[in-house]
N, C-alpha and C positions, 0 to 999 in steps of 0.2 A: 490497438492498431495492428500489430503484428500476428494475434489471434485470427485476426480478419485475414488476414494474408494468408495466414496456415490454413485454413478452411477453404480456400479460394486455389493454393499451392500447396497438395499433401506435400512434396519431398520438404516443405520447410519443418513440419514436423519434426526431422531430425534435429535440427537446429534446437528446436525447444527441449528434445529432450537432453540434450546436452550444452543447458543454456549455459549452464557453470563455467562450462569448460572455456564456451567461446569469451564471455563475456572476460575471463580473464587473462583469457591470451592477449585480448586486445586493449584489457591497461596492464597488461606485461608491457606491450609496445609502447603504451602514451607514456608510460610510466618511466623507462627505460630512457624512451627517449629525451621525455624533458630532464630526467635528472642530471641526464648526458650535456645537457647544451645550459640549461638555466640552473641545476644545484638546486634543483625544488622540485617538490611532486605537480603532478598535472592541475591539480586542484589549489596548488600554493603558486603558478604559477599565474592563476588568473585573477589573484588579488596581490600580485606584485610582490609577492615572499619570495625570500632566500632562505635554505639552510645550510649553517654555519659550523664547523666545531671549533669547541668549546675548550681550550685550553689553558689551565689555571699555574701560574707559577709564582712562589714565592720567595722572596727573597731572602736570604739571611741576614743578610746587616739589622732588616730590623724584624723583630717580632708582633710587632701589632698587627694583627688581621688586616684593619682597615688601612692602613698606609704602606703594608707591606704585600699583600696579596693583587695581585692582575690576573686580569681575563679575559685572552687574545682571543679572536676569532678569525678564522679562516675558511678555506675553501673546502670542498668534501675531498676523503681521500678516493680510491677505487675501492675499498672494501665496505664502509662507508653508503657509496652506491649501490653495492649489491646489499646490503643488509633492509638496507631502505626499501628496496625492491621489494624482500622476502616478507618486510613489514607490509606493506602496503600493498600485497597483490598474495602473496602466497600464504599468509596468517590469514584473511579473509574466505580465501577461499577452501580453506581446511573449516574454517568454522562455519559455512555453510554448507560444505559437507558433513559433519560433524552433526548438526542442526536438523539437516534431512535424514540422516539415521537415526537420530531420539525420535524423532518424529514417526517415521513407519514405528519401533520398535513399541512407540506407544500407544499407535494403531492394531498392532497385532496382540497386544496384550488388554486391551480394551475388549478385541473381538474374542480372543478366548476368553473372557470372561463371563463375554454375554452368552456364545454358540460353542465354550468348549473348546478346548484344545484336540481337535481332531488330526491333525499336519503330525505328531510325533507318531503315532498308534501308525498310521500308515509309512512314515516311513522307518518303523521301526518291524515291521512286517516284510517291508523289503527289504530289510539288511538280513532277515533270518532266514528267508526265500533265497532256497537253491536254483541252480540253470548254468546256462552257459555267460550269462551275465551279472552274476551274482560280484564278481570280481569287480568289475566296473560300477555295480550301484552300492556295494559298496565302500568304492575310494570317494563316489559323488556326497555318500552319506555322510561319513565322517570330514568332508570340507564343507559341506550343509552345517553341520552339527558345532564346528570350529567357527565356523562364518556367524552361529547364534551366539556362544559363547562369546567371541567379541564385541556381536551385538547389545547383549545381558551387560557385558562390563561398562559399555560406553552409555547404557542407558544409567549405567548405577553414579557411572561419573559426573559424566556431563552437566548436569542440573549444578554440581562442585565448580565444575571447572569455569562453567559458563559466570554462574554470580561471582568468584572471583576474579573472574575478567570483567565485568561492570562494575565492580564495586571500585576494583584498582583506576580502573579508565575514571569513573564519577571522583575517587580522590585527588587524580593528580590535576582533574578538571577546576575543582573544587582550591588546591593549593595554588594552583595558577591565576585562577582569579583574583584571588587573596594576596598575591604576589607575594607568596611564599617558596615559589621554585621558579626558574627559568625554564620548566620542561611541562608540557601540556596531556604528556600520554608517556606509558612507560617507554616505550619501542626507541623515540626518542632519548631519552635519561639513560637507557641501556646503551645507544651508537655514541654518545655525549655529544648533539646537536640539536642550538638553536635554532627556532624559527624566526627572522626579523626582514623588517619589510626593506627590499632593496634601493639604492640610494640612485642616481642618475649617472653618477659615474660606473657601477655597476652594472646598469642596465646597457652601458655604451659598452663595456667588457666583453658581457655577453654576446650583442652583436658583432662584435669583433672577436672574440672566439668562434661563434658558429662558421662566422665566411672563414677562416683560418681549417679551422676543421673540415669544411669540406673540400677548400681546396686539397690537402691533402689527402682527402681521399680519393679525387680526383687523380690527381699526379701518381695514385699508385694503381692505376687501373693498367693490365698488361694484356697484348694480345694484337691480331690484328688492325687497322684502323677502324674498318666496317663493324667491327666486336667492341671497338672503344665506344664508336660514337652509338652505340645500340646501348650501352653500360652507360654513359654521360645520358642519354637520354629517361633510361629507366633511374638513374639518382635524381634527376630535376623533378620526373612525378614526384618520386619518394621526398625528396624535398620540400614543395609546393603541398604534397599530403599534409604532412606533419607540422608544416609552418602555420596553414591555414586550418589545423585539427580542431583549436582552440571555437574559432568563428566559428567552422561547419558544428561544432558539438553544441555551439547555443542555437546556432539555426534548425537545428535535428528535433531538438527539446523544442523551442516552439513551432514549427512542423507536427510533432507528433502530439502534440498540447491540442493544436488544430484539427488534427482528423479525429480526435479521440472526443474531443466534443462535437465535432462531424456525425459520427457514427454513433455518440449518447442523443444529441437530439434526434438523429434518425429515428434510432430505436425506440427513443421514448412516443416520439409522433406516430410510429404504427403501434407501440403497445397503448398509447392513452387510450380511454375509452369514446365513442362518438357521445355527442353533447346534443342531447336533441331538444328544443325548443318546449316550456313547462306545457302543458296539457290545456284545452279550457276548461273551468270550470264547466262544470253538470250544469242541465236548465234546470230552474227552481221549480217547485214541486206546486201543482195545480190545485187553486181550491173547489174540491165540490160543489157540485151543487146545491146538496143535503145539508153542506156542512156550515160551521159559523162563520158570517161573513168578516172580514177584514177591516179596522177602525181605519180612517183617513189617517190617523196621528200615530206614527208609531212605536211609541211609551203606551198607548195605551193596551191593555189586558184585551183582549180578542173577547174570554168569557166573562168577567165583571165590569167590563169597560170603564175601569177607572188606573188612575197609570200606576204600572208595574212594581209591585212590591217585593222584592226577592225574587229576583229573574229569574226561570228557570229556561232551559232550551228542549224541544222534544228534537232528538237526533234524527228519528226518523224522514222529519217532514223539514226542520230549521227554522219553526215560527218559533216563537219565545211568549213566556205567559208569566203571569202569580205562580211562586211555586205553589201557595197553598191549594190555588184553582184549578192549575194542571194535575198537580197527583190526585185531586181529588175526581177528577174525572176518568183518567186513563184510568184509576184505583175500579170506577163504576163501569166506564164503559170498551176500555182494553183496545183503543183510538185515538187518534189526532183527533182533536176537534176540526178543523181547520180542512186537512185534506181526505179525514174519513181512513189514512193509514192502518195499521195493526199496530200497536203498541204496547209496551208495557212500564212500569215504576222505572225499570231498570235504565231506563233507554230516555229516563229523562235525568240534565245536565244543571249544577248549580253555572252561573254566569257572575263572571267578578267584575267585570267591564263592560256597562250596556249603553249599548249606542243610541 
């Protein structure tokens, strides 16, 4: 869908080449905001989760684990919120950036495999090449040359780095199920916060914190009135944005669900091929005059007129005989009996199903 748009609107082009960037500025925002008002990510808020920390205290009087240990939960603190963030929006998006440079760097080591490493020779030519810009190519070379080196080490890493991040994420997935931890991913286990699904008194909280919160942000708005009410006005967009963010993002997803198979069945209806209606069959092939006439019954043998023993078919013509009576004749006379054709041994057909 948005392909389509770019093609149709070069300046979106920019857009895509820096889809990274947009796409996580913008769950900076969702992200930011719901953890702001609900204590859950954007995505834990639309199956009614909260997160909680997780605070373990034990008592002295007794020593037993089990009747001496408690495990309070609470609300997030601020730091908390920002950590979550850095999980959820700024770890992601280091690892696909991270992801897209193993990627060229295993493009470019692929091509110099195939066509040679030609890029070093020449810029190793211009670093030894005197002028009046010799200074400047090169400071360019050696940030070129520092810019590989980084590149080399993150190609050596990453494949490291990367399966220790899947393996860690699959076990703590793997212990969660098993209900072995209360924590479903490290990021989590590292800020010590639960995810659990919110209770109705909770959810009334919430809405009673958010009107609380923004009145207050309200009450701090300073300036002329005509600048207030221009400010109260741009909050209530901003409001109404992010309240109905939730709706508009499942409305967007199937919108673009729709045009995307829009624009596949289009595609496919001008790529199919046209279907043109089978051919008719050829008209059947005419018996001479000269030649043998046709039995009324047809089992019977054309040349020994008694019914068909080992069917044979001459291709040429598509009467059917004895095989032993048609070879023996095409063998003498290098013809259809029948329509007087050219024919040869070869050109005649065993038949396994005679009608």
């Amino acid at each position: 869908m948005y392909l389509v748009l770019a093609l149709r609107r070069p300046f979106l082009h920019k857009v895509l080449d820096h889809e990274d960037e947009f796409f996580s500025l913008l769950m900076l925002v969702l992200e930011t905001h719901s953890l702001r008002i609900t204590d859950a990510s954007f995505a834990e808020s639309l199956y009614g989760l909260r997160r909680r920390t997780v605070k373990i205290r034990v008592k002295k009087e007794d020593v037993r684990p089990n009747s001496g240990d408690g495990i309070q939960q609470s609300g997030l603190e601020k730091h908390q919120r920002i950590l979550s963030v850095v999980f959820l929006v700024a770890l992601p998006y280091l690892k696909s950036k991270l992801h897209s440079i193993y990627n060229k760097e295993r493009e470019a080591r692929l091509q110099a495999s195939l066509w040679g490493n030609g890029d070093e020779t020449v810029e190793d030519a211009e670093y030894f090449s005197g002028g009046e810009s010799s200074l400047v190519s090169r400071e360019v070379t050696i940030t070129s040359r520092l810019m590989k080196k980084i590149q080399k080490i993150m190609f050596v890493c990453y494949p490291w780095l990367h399966a220790s991040s899947e393996g860690m994420s699959f076990a703590y997935q793997l212990l969660y199920l098993l209900d072995a931890t209360g924590f479903y991913s490290l990021g989590l286990h590292a800020l010590g916060i639960h995810v659990c699904r919110a209770t109705g008194q909770e959810l009334m909280d919430t809405s009673s914190r958010i009107s609380k919160i923004r009145s207050n942000e309200r009450e701090r708005l300073h300036g002329p009135p005509w600048l207030k009410a221009l400010q109260r006005a741009l909050l209530s967009c901003t409001y109404t944005m992010l309240d109905y963010a939730q709706t508009g993002l499942i409305a967007a997803v199937f919108f673009f669900k729709m045009m995307e198979w829009w624009y596949q069945s289009a595609e496919e209806r001008m790529s199919a091929p046209t279907v043109y209606p089978p051919p008719p069959p050829p008209p059947a092939p005419k018996v001479a005059k000269e030649g043998i006439p046709l039995p009324p019954d047809r089992t019977i043998c054309p040349l020994c007129s008694e019914k068909r023993a080992n069917p044979s078919i001459v291709t040429i013509s598509g009467f059917v005989f004895c095989y032993a009576c048609i070879f023996k004749y095409v063998s003498q006379y290098n013809r259809c009996p029948v329509t007087l054709m050219p024919a040869n041994v070869d050109q005649i057909r065993r038949l396994f199903h005679d009608m």
